[in-house]
C-alpha positions in Angstrom: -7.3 17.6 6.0 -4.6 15.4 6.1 -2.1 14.2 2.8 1.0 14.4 2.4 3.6 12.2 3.9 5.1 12.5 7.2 8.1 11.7 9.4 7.2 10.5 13.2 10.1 10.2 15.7 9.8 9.0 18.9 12.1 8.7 21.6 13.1 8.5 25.2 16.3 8.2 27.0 16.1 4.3 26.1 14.8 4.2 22.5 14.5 6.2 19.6 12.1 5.0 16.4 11.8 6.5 13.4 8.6 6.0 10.9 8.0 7.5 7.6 4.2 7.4 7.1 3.3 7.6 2.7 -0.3 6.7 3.2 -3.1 6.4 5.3 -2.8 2.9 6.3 0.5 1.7 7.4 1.1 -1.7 8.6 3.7 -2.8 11.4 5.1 -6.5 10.9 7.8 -8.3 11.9 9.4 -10.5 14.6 8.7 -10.0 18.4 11.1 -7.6 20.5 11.7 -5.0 17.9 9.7 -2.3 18.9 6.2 -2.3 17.5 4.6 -2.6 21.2 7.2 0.1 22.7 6.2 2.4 20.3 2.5 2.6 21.1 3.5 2.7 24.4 5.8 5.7 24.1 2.9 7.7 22.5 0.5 6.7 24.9 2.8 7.9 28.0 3.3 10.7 25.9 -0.3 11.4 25.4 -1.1 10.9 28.9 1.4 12.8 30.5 2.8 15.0 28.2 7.0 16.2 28.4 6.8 15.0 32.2 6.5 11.2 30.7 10.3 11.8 29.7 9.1 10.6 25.8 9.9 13.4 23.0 7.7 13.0 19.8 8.6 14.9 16.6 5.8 15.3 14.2 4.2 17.8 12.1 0.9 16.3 13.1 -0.7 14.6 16.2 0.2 11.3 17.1 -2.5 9.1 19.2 -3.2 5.7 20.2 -6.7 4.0 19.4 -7.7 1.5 22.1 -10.1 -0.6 24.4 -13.9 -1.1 24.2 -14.7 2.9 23.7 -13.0 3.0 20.3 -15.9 4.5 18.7 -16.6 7.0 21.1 -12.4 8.1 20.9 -12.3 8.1 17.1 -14.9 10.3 16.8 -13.0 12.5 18.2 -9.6 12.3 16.1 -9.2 14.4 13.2 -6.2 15.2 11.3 -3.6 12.9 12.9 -1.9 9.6 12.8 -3.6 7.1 14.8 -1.7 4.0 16.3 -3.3 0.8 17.0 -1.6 -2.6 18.6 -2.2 -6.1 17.6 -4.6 -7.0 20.5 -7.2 -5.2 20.1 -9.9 -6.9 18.2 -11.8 -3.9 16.9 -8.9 -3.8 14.3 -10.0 -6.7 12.4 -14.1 -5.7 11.9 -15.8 -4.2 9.2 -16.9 -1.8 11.9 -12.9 -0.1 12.3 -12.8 -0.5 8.5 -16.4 1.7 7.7 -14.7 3.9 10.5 -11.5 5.0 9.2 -12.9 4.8 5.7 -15.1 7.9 6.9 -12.3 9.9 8.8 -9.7 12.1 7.9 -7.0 10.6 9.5 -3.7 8.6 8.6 -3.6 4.9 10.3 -0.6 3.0 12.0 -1.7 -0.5 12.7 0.3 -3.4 14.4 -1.1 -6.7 12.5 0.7 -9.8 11.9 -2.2 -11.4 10.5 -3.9 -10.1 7.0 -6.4 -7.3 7.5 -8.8 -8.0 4.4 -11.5 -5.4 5.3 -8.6 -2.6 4.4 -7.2 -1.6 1.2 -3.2 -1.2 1.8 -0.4 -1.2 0.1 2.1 -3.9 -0.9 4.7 -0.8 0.1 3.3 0.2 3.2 3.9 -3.0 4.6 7.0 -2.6 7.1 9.0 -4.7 9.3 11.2 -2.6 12.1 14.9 -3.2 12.6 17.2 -2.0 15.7 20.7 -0.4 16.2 22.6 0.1 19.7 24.8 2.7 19.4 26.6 4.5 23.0 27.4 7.3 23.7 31.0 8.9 22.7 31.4 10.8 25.9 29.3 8.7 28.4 30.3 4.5 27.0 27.8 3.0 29.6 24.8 4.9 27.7 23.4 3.5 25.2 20.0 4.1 23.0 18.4 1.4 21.0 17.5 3.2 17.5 14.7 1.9 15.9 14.1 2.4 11.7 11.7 0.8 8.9 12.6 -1.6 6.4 9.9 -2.8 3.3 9.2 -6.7 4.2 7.8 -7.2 0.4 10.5 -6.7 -1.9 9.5 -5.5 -6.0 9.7 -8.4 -8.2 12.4 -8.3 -11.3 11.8 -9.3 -14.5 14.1 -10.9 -17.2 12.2 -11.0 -20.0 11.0 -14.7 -19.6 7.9 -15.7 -20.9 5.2 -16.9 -18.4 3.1 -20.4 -19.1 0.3 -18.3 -17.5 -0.7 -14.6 -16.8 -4.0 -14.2 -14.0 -4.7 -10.4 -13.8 -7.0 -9.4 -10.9 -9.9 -7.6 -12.4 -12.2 -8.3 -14.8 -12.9 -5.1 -16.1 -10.6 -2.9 -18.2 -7.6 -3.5 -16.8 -7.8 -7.0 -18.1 -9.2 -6.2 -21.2 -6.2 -4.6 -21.8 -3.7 -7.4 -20.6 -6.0 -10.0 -22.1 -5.0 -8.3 -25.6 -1.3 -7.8 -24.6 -1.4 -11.5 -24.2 -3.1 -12.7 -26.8 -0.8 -11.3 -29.2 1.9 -13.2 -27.5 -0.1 -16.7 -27.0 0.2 -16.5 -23.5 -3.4 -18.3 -21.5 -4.8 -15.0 -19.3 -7.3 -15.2 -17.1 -9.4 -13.2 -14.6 -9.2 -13.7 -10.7 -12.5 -11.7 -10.5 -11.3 -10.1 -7.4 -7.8 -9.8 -5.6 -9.3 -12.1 -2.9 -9.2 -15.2 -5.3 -5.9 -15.0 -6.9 -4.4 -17.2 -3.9 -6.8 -20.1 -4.6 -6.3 -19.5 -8.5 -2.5 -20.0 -8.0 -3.3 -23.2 -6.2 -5.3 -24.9 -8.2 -3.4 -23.6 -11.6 -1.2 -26.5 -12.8 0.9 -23.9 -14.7 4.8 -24.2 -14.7 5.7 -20.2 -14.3 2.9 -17.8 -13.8 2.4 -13.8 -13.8 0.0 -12.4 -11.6 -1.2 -8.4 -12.2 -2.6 -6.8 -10.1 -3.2 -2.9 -8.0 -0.4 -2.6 -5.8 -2.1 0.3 -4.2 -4.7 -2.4 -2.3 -3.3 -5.8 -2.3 -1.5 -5.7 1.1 -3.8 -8.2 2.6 -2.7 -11.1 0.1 1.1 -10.5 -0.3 1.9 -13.1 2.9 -0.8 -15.7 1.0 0.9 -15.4 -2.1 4.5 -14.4 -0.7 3.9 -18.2 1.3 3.6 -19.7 -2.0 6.2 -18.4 -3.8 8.6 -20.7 -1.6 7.6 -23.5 -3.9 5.8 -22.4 -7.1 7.7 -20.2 -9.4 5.2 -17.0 -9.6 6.0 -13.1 -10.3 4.3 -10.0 -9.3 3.9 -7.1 -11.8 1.9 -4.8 -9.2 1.5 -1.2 -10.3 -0.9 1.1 -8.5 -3.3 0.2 -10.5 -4.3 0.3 -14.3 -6.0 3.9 -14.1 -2.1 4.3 -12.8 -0.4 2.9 -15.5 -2.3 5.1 -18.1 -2.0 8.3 -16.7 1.8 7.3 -16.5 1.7 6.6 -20.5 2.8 9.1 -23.0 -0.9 9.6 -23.7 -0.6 12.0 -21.1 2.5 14.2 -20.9 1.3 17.2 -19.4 3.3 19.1 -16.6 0.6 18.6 -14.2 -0.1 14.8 -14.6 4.0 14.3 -14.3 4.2 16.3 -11.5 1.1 14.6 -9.6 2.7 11.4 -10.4 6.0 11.9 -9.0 4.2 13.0 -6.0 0.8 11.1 -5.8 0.9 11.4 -1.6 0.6 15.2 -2.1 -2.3 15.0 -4.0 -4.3 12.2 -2.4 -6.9 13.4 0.6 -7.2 10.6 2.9 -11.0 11.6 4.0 -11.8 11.6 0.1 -9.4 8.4 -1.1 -9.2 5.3 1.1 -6.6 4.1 -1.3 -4.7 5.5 -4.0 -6.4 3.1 -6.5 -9.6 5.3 -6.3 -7.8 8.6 -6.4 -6.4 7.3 -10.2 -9.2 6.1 -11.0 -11.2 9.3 -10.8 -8.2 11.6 -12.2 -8.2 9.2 -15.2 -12.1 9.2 -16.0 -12.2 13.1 -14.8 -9.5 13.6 -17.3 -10.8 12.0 -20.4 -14.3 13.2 -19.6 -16.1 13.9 -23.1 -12.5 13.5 -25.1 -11.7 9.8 -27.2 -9.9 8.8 -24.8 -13.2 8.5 -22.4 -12.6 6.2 -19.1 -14.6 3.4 -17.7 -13.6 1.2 -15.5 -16.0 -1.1 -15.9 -15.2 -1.9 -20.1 -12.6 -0.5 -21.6 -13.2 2.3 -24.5 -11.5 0.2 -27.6 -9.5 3.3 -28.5 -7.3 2.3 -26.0 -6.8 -0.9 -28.0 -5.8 0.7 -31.0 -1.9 0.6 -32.0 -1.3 4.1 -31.0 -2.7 4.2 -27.2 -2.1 0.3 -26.8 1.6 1.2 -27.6 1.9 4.2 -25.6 0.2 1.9 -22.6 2.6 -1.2 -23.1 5.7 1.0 -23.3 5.5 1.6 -19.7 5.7 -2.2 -19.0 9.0 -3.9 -17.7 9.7 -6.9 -19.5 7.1 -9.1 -18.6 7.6 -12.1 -21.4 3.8 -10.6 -22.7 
């Protein structure tokens, strides 16, 4: 089974690059010349020819490369380990790969510079890589090329300032509830219907300043879209995990357990069971309220969580979003 979070260093006498890995899908981006082909590289030498390939990798769990026509065949055969993928293989971008890893057990590394909509990743998992020569003390000539990870979506800060309009991505609970939390404001909300049409809702919307909500946990594949827009239109992100997230986070549940599951979500999220942590809070939310008043359904949204008490407790763990 794999969960948890894990630490993969790989290195040679050239190179060394170092990758946390949070969540079954991570994504590679960034300019050319970095690193992100040398390190599938390194682990296929290394998987090829072992210790004699001169490449040292350090990880608590296998490390393999996915490529060519025979994907299928080779992924079959994975379990339990954090699979690399480059850029130019096609198979990458099909609903075929996506049914694929949705039904494995394994932890996925994938070098995309272009939007991969068929997969659910996160806005955090979204990295660029960055280099540092450094030489050697006792031998100056020798030098090694280190190789870390830096977050190429930054959070979004929030001042307090009240937004002409508020789009949330669902339609279901989630924006029942924000639909309220607006309304008592007077600020226009709407639904996207889907986290695929926010970037032609932000387009067409004539609106001044405007707040989109949406799951963080899945909404990887429009953050360039909407990031591109951004350069001219004056738009902020509030992107939780999800809703499911934000309640269990809420005083309505101050239990040891849900705290401690919440400060460490990775450690409780099976990636064979959970394609994204959106699903995994989803089900611990309706699981949890299961025949209480505070029953869960993601499709409408039980009103007691529009009463003062629970809407409260659920609006305290807002930032200031001008709402």
């Amino acid at each position: 089974m794999m969960k948890g979070d894990h630490l993969v260093v790989v290195r040679n006498n050239k190179v060394q690059i170092k990758l946390p890995i949070c969540r079954n899908i991570t994504i590679l981006q960034g300019k050319s010349a970095t690193g992100k082909t040398t390190l599938i590289d390194l682990i296929a030498q290394h998987e090829a020819l072992g210790e004699s390939s001169g490449v040292t990798i350090n990880c608590d769990v296998p490390c393999r490369v996915l490529a060519g026509a025979k994907w299928q065949r080779d992924l079959a055969d994975i379990e339990d380990s954090i699979v690399f993928i480059d850029e130019d293989n096609a198979f990458m971008k099909t609903h075929e790969f996506a049914h694929a890893a949705r039904h494995s057990s394994n932890y996925y590394v994938l070098i995309a510079r272009e939007a991969l909509p068929q997969l659910p990743y996160s806005v955090d998992e979204i990295y660029g890589l960055k280099n540092a020569t450094r030489s050697s003390s006792k031998y100056p000539a020798y030098k090694r090329v280190y190789t870390s990870v830096y977050r190429i979506f930054s959070s979004t800060s929030f001042t307090g300032e009240r937004p002409d309009l508020v789009i949330v991505e669902d339609s279901n609970s989630g924006y029942e509830f924000f639909a309220t939390l607006c309304a008592k404001s007077g600020v226009p909300c709407v639904s996207a219907g889907g986290k695929s049409n926010i970037y032609r809702l932000l387009r067409e919307r004539p609106e001044g300043e405007i707040l989109v909500i949406a799951d963080g946990a899945a909404f990887g594949a429009e953050m360039a879209y909407v990031a591109s827009l951004m350069r001219f239109k004056k738009i902020r992100l509030f992107l939780p995990e999800s809703f499911e997230w934000l309640v269990l986070s809420s005083s309505l549940f101050d239990d040891a357990r849900t705290r401690e599951m919440l400060l460490h979500p990775v450690d409780h999220i099976e990636s064979a069971e959970f394609f994204s942590w959106e699903q995994f809070f989803t089900k611990e939310l309706i699981e949890r309220t299961s025949g209480s008043y505070l029953s869960y359904s993601k499709r409408e949204l039980n009103e007691v969580y529009l009463q003062p008490r629970e809407f409260d407790a659920i609006a305290a763990e807002l930032p200031d979003l001008g709402i």
